[in-house]
Backbone as JSON Lines, residues from 0, in Angstrom:
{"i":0,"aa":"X","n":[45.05,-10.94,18.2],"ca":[44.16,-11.97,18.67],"c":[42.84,-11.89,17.9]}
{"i":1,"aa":"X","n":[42.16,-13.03,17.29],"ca":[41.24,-13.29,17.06],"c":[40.0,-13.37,17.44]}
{"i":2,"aa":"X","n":[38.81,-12.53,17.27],"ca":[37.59,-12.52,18.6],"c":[36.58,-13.5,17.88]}
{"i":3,"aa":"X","n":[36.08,-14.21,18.37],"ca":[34.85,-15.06,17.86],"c":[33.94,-14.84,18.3]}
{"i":4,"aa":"X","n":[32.93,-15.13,17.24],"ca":[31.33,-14.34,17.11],"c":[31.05,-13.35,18.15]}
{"i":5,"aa":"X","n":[31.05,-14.86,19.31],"ca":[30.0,-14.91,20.65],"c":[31.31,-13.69,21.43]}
{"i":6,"aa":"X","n":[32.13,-13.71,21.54],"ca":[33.26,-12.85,22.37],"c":[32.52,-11.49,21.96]}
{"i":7,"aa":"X","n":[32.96,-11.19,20.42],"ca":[32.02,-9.88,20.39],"c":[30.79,-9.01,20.4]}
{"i":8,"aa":"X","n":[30.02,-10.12,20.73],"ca":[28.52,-9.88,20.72],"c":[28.57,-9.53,22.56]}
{"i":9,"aa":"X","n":[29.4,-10.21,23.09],"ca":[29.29,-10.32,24.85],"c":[29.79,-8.61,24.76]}
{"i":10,"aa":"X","n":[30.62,-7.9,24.65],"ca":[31.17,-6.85,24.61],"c":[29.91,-5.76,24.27]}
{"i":11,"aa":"X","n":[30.03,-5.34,25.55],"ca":[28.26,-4.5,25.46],"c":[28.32,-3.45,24.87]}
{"i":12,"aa":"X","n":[29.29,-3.39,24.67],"ca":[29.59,-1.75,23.36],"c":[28.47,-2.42,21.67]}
{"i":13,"aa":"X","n":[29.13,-3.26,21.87],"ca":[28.71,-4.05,20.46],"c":[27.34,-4.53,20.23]}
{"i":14,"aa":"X","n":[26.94,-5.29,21.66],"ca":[25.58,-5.59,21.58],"c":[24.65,-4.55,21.76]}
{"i":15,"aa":"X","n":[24.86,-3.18,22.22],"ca":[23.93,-1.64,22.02],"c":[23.83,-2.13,20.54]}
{"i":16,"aa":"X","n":[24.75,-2.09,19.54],"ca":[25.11,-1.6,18.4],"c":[24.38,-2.65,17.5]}
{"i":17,"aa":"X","n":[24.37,-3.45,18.39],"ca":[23.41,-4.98,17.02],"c":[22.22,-4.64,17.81]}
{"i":18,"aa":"X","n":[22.24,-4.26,18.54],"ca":[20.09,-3.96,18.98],"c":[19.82,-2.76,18.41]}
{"i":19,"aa":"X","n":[20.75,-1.75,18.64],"ca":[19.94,-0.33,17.38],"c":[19.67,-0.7,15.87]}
{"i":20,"aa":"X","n":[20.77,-1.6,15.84],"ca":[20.95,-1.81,14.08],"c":[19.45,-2.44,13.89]}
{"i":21,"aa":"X","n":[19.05,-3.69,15.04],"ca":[18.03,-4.15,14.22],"c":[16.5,-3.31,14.83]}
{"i":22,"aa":"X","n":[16.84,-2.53,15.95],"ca":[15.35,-1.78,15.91],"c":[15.35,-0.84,14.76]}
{"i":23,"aa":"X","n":[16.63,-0.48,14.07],"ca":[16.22,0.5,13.03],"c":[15.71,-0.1,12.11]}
{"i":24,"aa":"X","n":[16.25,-1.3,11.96],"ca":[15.57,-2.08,10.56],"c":[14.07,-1.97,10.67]}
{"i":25,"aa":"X","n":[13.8,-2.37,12.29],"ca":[12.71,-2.59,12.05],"c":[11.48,-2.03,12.54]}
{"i":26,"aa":"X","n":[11.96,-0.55,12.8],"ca":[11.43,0.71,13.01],"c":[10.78,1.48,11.38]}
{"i":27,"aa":"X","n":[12.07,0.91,10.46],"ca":[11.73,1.48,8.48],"c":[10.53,0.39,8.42]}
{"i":28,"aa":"X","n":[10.66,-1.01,9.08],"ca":[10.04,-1.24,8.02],"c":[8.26,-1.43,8.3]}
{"i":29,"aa":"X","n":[8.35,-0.91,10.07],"ca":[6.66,-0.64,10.47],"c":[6.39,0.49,9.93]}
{"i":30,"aa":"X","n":[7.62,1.37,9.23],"ca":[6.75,2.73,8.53],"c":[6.43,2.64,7.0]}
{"i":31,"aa":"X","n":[7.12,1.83,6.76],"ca":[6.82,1.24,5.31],"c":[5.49,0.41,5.47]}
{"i":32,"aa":"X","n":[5.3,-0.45,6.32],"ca":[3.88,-0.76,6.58],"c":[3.03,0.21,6.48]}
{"i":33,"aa":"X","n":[2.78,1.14,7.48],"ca":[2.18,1.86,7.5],"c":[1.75,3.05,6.49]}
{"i":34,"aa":"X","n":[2.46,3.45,5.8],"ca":[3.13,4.14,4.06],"c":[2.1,3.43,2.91]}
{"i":35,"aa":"X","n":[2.11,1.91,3.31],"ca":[1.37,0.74,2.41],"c":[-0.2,0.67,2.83]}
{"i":36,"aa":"X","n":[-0.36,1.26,3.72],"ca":[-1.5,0.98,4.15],"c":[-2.58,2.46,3.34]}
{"i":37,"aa":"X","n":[-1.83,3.74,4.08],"ca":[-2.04,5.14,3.65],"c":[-2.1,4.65,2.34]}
{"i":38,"aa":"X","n":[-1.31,4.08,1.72],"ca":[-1.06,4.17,-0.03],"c":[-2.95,3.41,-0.55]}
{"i":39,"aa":"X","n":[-2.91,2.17,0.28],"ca":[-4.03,1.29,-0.37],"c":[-5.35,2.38,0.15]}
{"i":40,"aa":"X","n":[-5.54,2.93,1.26],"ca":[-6.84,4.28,1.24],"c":[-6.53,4.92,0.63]}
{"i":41,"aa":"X","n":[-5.37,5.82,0.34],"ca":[-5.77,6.95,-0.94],"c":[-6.31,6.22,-2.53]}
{"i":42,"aa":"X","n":[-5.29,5.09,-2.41],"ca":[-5.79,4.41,-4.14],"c":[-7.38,4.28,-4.12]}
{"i":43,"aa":"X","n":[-7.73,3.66,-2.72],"ca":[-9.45,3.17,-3.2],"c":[-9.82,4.46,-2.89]}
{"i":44,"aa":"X","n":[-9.64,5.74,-2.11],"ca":[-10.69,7.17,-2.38],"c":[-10.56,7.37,-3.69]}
{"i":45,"aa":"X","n":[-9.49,7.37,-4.6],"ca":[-9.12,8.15,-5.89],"c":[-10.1,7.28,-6.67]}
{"i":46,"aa":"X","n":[-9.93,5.87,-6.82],"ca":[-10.69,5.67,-7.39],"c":[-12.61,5.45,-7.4]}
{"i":47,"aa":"X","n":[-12.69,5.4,-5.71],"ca":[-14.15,6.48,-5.91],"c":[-14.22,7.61,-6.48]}
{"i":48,"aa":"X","n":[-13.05,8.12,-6.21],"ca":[-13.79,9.87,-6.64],"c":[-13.42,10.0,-8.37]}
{"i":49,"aa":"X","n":[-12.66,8.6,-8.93],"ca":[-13.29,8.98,-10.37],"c":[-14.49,7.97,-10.98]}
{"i":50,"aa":"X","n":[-14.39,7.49,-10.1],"ca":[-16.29,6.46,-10.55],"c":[-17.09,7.95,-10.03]}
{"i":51,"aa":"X","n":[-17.35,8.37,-8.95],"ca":[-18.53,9.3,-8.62],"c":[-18.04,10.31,-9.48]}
{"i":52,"aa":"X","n":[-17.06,10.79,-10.62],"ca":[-17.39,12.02,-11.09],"c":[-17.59,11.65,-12.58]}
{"i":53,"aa":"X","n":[-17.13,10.1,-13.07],"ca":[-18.14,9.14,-13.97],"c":[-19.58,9.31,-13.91]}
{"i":54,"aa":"X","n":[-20.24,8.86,-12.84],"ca":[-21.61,9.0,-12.59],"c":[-22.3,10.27,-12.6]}
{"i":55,"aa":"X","n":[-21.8,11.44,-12.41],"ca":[-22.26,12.65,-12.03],"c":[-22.26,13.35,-13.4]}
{"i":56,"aa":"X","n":[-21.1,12.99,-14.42],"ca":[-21.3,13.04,-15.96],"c":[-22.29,12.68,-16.8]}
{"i":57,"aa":"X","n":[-22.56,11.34,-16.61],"ca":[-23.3,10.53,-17.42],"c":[-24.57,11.36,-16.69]}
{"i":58,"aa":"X","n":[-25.16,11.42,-15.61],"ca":[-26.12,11.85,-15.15],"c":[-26.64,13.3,-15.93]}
{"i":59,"aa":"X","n":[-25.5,14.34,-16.39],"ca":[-25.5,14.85,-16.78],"c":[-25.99,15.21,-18.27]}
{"i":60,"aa":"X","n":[-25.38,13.9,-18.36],"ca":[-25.54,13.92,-20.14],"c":[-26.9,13.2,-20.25]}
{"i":61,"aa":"X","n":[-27.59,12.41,-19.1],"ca":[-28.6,12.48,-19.44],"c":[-29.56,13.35,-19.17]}
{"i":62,"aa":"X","n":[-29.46,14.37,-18.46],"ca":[-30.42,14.86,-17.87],"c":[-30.73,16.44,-18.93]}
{"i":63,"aa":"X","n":[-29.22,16.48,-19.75],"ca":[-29.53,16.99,-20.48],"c":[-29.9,16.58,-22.12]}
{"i":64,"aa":"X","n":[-29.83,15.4,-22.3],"ca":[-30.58,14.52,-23.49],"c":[-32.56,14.57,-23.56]}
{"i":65,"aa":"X","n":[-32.51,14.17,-21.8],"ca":[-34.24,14.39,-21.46],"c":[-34.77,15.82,-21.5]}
{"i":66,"aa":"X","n":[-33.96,16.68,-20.99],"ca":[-34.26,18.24,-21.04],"c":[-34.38,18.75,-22.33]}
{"i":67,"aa":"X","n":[-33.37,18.18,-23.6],"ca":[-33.81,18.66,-24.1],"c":[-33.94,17.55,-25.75]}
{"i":68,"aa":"X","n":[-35.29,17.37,-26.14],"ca":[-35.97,16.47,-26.62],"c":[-35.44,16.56,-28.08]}
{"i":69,"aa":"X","n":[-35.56,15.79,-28.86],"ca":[-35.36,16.08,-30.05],"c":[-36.19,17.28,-31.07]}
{"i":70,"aa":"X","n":[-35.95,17.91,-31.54],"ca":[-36.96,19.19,-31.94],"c":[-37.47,18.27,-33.16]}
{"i":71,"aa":"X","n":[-36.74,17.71,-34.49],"ca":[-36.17,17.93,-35.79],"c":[-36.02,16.22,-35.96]}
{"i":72,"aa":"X","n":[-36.89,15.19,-35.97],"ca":[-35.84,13.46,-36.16],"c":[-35.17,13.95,-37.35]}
{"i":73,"aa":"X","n":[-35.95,14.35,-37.96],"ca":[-35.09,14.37,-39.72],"c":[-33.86,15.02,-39.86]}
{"i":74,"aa":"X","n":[-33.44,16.42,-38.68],"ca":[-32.15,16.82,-38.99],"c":[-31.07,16.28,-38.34]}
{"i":75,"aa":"X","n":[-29.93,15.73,-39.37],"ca":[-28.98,14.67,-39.0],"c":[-28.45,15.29,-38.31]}
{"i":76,"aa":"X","n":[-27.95,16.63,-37.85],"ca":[-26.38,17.49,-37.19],"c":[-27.61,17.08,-35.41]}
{"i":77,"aa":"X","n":[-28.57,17.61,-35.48],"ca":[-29.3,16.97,-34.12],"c":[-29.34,15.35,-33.68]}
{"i":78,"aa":"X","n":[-29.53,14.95,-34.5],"ca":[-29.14,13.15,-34.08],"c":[-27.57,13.26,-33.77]}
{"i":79,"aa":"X","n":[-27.04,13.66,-34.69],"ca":[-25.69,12.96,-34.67],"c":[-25.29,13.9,-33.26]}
{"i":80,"aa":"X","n":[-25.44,14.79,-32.66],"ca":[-25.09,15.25,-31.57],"c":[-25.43,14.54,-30.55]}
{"i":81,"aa":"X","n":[-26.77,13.99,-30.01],"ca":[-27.16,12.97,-29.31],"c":[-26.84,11.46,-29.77]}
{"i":82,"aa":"X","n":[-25.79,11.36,-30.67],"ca":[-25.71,10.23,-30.72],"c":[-24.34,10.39,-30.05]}
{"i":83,"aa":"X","n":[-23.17,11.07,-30.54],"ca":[-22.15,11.78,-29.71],"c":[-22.23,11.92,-28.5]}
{"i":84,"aa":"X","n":[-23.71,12.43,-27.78],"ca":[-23.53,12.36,-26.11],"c":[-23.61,11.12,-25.68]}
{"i":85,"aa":"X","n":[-24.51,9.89,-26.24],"ca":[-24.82,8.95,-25.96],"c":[-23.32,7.97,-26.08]}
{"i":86,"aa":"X","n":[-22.45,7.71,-27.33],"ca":[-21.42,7.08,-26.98],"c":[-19.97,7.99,-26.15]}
{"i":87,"aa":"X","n":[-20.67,8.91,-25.61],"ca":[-19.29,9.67,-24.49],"c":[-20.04,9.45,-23.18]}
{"i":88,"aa":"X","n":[-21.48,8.38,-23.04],"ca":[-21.74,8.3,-21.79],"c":[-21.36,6.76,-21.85]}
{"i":89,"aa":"X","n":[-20.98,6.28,-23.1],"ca":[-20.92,4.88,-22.88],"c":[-19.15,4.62,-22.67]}
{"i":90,"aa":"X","n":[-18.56,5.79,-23.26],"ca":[-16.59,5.68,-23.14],"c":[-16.55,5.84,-21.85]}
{"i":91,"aa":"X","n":[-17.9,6.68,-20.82],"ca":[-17.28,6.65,-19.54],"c":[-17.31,5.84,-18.82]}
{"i":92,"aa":"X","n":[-18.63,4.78,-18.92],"ca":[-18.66,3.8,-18.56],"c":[-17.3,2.57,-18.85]}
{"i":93,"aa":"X","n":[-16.99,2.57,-19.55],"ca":[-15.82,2.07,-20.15],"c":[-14.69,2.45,-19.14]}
{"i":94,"aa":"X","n":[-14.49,3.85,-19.29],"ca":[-13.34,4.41,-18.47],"c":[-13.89,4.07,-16.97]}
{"i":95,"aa":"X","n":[-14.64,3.81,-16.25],"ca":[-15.45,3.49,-14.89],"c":[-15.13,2.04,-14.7]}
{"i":96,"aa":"X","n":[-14.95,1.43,-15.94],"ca":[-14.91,-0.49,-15.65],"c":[-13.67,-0.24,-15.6]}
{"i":97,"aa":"X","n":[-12.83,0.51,-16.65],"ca":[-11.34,0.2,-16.34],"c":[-10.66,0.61,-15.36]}
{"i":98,"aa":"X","n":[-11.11,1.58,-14.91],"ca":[-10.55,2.05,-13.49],"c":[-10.77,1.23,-12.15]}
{"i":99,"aa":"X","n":[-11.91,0.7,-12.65],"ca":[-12.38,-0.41,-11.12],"c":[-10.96,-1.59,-11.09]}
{"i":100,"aa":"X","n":[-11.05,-2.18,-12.25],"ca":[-10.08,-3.19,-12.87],"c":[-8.5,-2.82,-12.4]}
{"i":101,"aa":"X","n":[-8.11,-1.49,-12.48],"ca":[-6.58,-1.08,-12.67],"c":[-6.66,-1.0,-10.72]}
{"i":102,"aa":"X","n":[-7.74,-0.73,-10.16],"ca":[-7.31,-0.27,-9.15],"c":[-7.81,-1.22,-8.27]}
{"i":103,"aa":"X","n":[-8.18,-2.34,-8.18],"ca":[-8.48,-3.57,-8.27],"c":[-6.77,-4.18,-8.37]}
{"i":104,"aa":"X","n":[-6.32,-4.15,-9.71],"ca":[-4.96,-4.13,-9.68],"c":[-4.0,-3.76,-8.47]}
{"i":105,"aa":"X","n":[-4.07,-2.55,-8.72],"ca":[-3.35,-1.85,-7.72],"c":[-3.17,-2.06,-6.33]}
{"i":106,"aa":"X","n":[-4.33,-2.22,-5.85],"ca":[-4.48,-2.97,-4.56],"c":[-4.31,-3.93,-4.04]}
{"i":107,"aa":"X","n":[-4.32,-5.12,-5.09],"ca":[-3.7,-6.24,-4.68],"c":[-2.23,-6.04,-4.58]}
{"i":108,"aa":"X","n":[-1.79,-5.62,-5.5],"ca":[-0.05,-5.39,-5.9],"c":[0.31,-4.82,-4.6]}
{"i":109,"aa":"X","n":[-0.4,-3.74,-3.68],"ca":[0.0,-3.15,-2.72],"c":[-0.42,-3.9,-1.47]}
{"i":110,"aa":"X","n":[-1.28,-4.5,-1.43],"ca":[-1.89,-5.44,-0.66],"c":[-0.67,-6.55,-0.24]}
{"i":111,"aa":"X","n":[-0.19,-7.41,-1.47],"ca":[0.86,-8.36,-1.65],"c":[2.07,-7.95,-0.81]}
{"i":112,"aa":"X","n":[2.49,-6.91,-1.09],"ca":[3.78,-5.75,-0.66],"c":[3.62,-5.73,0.84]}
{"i":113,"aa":"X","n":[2.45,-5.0,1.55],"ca":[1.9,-5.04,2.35],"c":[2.3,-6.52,3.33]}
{"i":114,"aa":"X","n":[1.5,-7.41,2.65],"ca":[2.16,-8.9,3.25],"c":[3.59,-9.36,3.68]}
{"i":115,"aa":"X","n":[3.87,-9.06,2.07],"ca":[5.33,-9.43,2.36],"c":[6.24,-8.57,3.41]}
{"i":116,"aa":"X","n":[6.37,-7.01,3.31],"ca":[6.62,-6.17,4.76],"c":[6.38,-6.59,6.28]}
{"i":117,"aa":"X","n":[5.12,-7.24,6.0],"ca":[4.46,-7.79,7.71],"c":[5.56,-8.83,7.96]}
{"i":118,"aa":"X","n":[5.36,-9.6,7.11],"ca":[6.17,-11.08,7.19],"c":[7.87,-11.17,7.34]}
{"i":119,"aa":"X","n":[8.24,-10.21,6.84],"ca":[9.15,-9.76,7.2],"c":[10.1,-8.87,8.25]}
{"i":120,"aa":"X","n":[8.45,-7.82,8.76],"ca":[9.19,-7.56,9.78],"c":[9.05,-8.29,11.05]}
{"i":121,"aa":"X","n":[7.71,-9.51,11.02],"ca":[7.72,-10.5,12.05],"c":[8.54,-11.4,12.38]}
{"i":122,"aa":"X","n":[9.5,-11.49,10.84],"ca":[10.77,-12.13,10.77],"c":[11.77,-11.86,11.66]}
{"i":123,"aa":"X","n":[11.89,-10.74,11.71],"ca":[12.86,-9.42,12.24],"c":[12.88,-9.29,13.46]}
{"i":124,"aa":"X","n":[11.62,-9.25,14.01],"ca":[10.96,-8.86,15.3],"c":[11.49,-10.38,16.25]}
{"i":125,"aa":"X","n":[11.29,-11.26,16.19],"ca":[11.95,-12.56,16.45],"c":[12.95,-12.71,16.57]}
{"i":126,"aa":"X","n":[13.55,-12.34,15.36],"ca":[15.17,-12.73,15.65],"c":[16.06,-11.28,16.34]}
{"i":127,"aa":"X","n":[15.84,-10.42,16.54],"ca":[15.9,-9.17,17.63],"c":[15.24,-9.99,18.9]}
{"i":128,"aa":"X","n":[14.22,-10.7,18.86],"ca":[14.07,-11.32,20.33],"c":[14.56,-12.53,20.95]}
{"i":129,"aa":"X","n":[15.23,-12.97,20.02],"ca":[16.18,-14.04,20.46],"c":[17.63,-13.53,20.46]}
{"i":130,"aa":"X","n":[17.82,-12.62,19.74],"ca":[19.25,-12.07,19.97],"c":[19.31,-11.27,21.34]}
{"i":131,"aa":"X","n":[18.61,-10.87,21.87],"ca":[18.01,-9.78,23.04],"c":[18.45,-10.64,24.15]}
{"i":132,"aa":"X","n":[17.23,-11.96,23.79],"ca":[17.73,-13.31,24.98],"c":[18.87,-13.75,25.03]}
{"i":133,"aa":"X","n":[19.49,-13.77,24.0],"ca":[20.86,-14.43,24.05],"c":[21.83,-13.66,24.14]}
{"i":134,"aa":"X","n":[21.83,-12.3,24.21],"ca":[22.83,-11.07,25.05],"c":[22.46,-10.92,26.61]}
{"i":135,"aa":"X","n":[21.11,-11.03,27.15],"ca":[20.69,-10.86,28.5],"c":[21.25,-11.95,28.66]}
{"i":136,"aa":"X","n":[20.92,-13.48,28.32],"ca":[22.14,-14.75,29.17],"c":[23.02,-14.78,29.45]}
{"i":137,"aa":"X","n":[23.87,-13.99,27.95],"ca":[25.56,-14.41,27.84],"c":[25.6,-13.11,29.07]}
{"i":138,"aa":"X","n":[25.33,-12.22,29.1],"ca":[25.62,-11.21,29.83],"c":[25.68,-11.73,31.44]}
{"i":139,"aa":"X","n":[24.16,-12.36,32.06],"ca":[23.96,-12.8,33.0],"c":[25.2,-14.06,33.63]}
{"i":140,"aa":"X","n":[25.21,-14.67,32.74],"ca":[26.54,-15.67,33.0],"c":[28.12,-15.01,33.09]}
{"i":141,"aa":"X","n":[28.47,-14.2,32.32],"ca":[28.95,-13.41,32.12],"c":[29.71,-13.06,33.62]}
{"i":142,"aa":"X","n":[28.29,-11.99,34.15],"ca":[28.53,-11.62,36.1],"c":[28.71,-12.18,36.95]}
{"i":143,"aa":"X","n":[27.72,-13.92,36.67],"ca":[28.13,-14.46,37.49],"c":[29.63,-15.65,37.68]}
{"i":144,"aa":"X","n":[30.36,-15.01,36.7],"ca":[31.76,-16.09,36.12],"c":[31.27,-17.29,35.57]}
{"i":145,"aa":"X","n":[30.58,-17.08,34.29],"ca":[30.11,-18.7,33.77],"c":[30.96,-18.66,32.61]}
{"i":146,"aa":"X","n":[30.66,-18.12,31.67],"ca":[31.21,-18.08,30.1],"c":[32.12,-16.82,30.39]}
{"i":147,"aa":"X","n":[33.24,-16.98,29.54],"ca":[33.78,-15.59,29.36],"c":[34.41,-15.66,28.09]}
């Protein structure tokens, strides 16, 4: 004999088995939310903490440019050393814009992900609540001899 849809969904062995199936779905995918979320705070600390150790460099390199003055304009190996600190305070700046930029990036990309997970598991969450309703009916009719 042939069972159709609704016959086996009424069979409460089965309907346990389609309500775990979809709270598991959608048990992964509030932790995957949540995974996305952790992910987008660690990305924006990391990338504070390499802008503030950008800044704490350059600070450096100036503080030791002012500390210590030129002795010598005329000797080139002394320029050219402060000219060396001066464009490794400007690569960091560089490396400081690109990191804002990548992680800027990053966040949206995870941000997007983020969305799409929500939207999906609101998807989910719905149709587990109409399947829920429509096992409590068939069930209810069910007891009282309506559908069988």
């Amino acid at each position: 004999m042939v069972m159709t849809d609704l016959q086996e969904v009424k069979n409460p062995e089965t309907a346990v088995a389609v309500e775990d199936i979809g709270k598991e779905k959608v048990e992964a995918l509030q932790d995957s939310i949540q995974e996305l979320g952790v992910m987008v705070k660690e990305r924006e600390a990391l990338s504070n903490e390499v802008i503030d150790d950008g800044e704490r460099i350059n600070m450096e390199i100036t503080n030791f440019l002012e500390e210590n003055k030129i002795k010598n304009p005329e000797d080139p190996v002394e320029v050219q050393e402060r000219s060396a600190l001066r464009r490794k305070k400007v690569e960091i700046c560089e490396l400081q814009l690109n990191e804002k930029i990548n992680c800027w990036r990053d966040i949206a990309l995870l941000k997007k992900e983020l969305r799409d997970k929500e939207k999906e598991l609101s998807e989910r969450e719905s149709r587990l609540n109409m399947l829920n309703g429509i096992l409590e009916s068939d069930g209810e009719n069910v007891m009282k001899g309506g559908i069988e």
